[in-house]
C-alpha beads as a LAMMPS data file, in Angstrom:
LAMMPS data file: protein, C-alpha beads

97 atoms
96 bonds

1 atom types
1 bond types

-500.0 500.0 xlo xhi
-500.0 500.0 ylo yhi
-500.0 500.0 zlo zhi

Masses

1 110.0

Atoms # bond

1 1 1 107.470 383.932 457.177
2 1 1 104.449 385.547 455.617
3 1 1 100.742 383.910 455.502
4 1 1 100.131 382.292 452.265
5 1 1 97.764 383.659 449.791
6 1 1 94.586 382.429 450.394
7 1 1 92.671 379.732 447.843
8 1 1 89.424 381.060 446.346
9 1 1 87.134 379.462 444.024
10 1 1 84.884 381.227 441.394
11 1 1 82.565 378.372 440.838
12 1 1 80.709 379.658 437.356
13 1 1 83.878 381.405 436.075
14 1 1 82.576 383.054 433.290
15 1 1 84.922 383.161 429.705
16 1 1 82.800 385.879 429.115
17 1 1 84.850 388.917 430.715
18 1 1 81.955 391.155 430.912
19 1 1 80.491 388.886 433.483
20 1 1 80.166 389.386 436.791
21 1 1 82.016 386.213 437.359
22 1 1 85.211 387.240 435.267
23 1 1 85.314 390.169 437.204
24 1 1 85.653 388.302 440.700
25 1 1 88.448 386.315 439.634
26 1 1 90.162 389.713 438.323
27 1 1 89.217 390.704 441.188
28 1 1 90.760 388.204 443.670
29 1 1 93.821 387.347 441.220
30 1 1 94.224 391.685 441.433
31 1 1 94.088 391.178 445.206
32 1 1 96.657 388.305 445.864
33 1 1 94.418 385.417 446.058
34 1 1 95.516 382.182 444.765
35 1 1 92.492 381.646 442.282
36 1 1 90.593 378.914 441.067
37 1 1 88.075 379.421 438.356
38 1 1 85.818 376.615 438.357
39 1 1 83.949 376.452 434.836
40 1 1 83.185 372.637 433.216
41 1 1 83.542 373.640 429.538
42 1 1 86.216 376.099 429.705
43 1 1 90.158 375.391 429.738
44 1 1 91.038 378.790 430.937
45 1 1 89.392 381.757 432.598
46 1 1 91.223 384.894 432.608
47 1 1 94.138 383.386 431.642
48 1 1 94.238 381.220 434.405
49 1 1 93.893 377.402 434.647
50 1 1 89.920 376.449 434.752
51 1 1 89.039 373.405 436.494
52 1 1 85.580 371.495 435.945
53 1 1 84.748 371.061 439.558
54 1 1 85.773 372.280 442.987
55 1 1 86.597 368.598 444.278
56 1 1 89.391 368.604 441.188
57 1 1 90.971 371.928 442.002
58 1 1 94.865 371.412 443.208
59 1 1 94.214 372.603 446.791
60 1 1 93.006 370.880 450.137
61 1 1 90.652 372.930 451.476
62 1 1 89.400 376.805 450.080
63 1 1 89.674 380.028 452.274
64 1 1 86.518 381.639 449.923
65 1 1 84.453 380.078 447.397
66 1 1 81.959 382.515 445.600
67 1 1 79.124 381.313 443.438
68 1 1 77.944 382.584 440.444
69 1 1 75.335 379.526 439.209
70 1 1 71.850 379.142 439.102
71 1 1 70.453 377.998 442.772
72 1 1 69.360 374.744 441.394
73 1 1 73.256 374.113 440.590
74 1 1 74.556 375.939 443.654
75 1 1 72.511 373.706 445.277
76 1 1 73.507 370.251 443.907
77 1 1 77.361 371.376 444.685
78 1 1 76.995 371.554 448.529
79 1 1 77.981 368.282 449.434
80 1 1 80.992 368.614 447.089
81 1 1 81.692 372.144 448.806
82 1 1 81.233 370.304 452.317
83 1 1 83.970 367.683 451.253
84 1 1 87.034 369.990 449.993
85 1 1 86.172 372.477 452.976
86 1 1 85.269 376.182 452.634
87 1 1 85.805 378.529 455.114
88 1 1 83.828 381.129 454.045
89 1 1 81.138 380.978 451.293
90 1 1 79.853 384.004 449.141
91 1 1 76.685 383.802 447.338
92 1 1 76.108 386.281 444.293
93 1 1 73.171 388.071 443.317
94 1 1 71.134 385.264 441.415
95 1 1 72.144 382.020 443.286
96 1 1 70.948 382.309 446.312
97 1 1 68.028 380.091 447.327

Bonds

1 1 1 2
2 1 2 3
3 1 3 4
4 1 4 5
5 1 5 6
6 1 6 7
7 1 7 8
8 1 8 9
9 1 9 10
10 1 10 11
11 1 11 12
12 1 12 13
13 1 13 14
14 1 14 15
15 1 15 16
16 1 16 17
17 1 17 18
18 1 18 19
19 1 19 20
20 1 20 21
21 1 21 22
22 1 22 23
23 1 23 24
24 1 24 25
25 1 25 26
26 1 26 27
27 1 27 28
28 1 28 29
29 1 29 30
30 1 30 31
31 1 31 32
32 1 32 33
33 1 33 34
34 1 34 35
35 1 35 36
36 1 36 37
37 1 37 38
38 1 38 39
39 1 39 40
40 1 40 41
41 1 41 42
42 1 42 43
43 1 43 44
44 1 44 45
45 1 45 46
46 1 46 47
47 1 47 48
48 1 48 49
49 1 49 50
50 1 50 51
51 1 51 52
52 1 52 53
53 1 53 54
54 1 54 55
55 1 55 56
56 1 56 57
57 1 57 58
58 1 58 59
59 1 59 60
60 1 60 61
61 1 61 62
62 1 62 63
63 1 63 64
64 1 64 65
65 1 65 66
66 1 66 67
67 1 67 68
68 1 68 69
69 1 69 70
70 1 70 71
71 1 71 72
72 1 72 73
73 1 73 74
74 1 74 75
75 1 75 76
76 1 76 77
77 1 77 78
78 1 78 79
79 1 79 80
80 1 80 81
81 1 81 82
82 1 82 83
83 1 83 84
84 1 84 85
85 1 85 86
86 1 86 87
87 1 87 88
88 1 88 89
89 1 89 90
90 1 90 91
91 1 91 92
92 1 92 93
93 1 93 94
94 1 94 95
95 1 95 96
96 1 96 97
């Protein structure tokens, strides 16, 4: 039986598909990921379901979540990052801290 796709989570999934953000969940979605674009005020992110925070997202735990949100936001989601389980975390160009 072949692994199953792996979870990732765009947190800061842009609407706006000129974003760096769009293009990651392309990106992963292009790849075979199982993606989930995490975006508050958006229903759907390149065509896929959005949901309005990582602890809400369908899945137990997330092979890859990549951030693309201010540090001061990033920063404020750790403990909700720590609670659904990551296990590996990508940082984009902008929100580290």
């Amino acid at each position: 039986m072949p692994d199953p796709a792996p979870n990732v989570a765009v947190v800061g999934a842009s609407t706006d598909t000129t974003k760096h953000s769009a293009q990651s969940v392309r990106a992963h979605a292009g790849c075979g990921f199982n993606v989930y674009p995490i975006n508050p005020k958006a229903s759907h992110v390149e065509g896929l379901p959005a949901y309005a925070s990582v602890s809400v997202a369908p899945v137990d735990r997330f092979d890859r979540v990549t951030m693309s949100v201010p540090p001061t936001v990033g920063i404020a989601l750790l403990d909700e990052l720590a609670a659904k389980g990551c296990d590996e975390l990508w940082l984009t160009p902008g929100s580290e801290s």
